[in-house]
C-alpha positions in Angstrom: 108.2 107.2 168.6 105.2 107.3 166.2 106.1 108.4 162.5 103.5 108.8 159.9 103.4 105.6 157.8 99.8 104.8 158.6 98.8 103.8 155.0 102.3 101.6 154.1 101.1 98.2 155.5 103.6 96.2 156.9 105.9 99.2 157.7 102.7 101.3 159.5 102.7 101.7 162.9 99.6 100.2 163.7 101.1 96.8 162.3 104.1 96.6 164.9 103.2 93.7 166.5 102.9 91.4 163.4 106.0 92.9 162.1 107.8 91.8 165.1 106.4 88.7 165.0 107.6 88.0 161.5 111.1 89.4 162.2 111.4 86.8 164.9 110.4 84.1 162.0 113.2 86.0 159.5 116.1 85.8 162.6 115.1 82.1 162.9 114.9 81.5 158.9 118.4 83.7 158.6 120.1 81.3 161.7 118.6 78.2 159.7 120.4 79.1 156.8 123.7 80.0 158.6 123.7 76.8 159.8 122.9 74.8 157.0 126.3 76.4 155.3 128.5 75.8 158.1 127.0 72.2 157.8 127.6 72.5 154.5 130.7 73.5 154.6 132.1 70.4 156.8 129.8 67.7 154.7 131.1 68.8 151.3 135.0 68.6 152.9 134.8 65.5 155.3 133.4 62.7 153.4 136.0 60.3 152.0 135.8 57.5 149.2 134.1 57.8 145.3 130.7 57.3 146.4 131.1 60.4 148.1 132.1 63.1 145.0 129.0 63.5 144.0 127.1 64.3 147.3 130.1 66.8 148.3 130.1 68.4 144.6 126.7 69.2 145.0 126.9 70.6 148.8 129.5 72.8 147.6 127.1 74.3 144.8 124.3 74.8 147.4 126.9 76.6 149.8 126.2 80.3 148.5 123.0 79.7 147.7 121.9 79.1 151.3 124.5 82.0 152.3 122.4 83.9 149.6 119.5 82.8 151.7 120.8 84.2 154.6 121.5 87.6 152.9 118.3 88.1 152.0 116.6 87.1 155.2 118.9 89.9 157.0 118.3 92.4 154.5 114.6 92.1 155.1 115.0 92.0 158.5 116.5 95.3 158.4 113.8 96.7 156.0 111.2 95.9 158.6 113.0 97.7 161.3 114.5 94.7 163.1 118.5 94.3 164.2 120.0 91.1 162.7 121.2 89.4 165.4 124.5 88.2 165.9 126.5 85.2 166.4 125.7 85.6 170.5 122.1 84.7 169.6 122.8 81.7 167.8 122.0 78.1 168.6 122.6 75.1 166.7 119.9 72.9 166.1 120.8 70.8 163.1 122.1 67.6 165.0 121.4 65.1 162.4 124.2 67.1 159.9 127.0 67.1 162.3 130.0 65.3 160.4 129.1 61.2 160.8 131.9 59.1 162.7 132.7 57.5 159.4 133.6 59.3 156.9 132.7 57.2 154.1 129.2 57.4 155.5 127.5 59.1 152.6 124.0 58.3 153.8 124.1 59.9 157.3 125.0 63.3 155.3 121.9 62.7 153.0 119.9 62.1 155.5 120.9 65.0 157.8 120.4 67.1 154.4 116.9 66.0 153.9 116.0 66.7 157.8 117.8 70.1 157.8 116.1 70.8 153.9 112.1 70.1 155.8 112.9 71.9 159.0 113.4 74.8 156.2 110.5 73.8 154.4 108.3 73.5 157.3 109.6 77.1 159.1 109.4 78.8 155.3 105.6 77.7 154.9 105.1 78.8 158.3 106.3 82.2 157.6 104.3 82.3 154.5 101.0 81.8 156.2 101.8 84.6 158.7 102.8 87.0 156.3 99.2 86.3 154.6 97.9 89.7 153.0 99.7 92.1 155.5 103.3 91.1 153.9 103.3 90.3 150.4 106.9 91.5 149.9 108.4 88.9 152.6 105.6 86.5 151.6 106.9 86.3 148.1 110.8 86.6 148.7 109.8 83.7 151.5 108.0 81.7 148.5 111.2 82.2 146.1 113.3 80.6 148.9 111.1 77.8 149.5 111.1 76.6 146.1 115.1 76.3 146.6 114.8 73.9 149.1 111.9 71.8 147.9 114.3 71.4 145.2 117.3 70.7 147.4 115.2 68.3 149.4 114.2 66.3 146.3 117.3 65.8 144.9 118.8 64.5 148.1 115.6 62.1 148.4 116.6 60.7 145.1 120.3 60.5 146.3 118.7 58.3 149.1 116.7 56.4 146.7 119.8 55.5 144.8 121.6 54.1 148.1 118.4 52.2 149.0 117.8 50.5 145.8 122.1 49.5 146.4 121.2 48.1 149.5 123.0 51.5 151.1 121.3 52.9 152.8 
């Protein structure tokens, strides 16, 4: 059905192809982030001993950020005329988070934060270059979110820093 956006850029109907091609990039994005807080979720409860407080305290406070993440990936989705998909259409990817076979095994959960934090990185940068001048308003949300989990990332490098300088990791 043709409407008559024709001059509203992204939304226009002669731009359906790279709208649909950048919704596919938001569904993967919005899955990323689903993941990450069910990963989340299970690193920030599982890990035992005192090294371990720290690492969990701070997974907890990313936990609604990433869900926050998430939110906003659907709601654009839905702004440019895509369904959000469901859990149906998922597939986990994010093996290096799965919960360690020792619990007091602090570095396997940093590192699988670090790997899920540049898979994030790497799709986000991605998704900026598509956007490019035909999507500013995913471009920039996409920029925001990015800039989260650069910072993420960096703090868990230093966390693995720490362990490495102890001989840890």
């Amino acid at each position: 059905m043709q409407t008559d956006r024709g001059k509203e850029g992204i939304l226009s109907d002669d731009m359906i192809e790279k709208r649909e091609e950048i919704v596919d990039l938001l569904k993967t994005a919005y899955f990323m982030e689903l993941e990450t807080v069910m990963n989340y979720v299970t690193n920030s409860t599982n890990p035992d001993g005192v090294r371990a407080q720290e690492i969990k305290e701070s997974l907890e406070e990313d936990i609604q950020e990433e869900l926050g993440h998430a939110q906003d990936f659907a709601a654009r989705i839905k702004e440019l005329y895509g369904t959000v998909p469901g859990s149906m259409d998922f597939k986990a990817v994010q093996t290096l988070l799965q919960p360690p076979e020792d619990q007091i095994d602090v570095v396997h959960v940093i590192k699988g934060v670090i790997e899920a934090e540049t898979g994030a990185i790497e799709h986000y940068t991605k998704l900026i270059e598509i956007c490019g001048d035909d999507d500013p308003v995913t471009q920039d949300m996409v920029i925001t979110i990015l800039r989260d989990e650069q910072g993420h990332r960096k703090l868990f490098e230093g966390y693995l820093r720490e362990y490495a300088a102890e001989g840890l990791a």
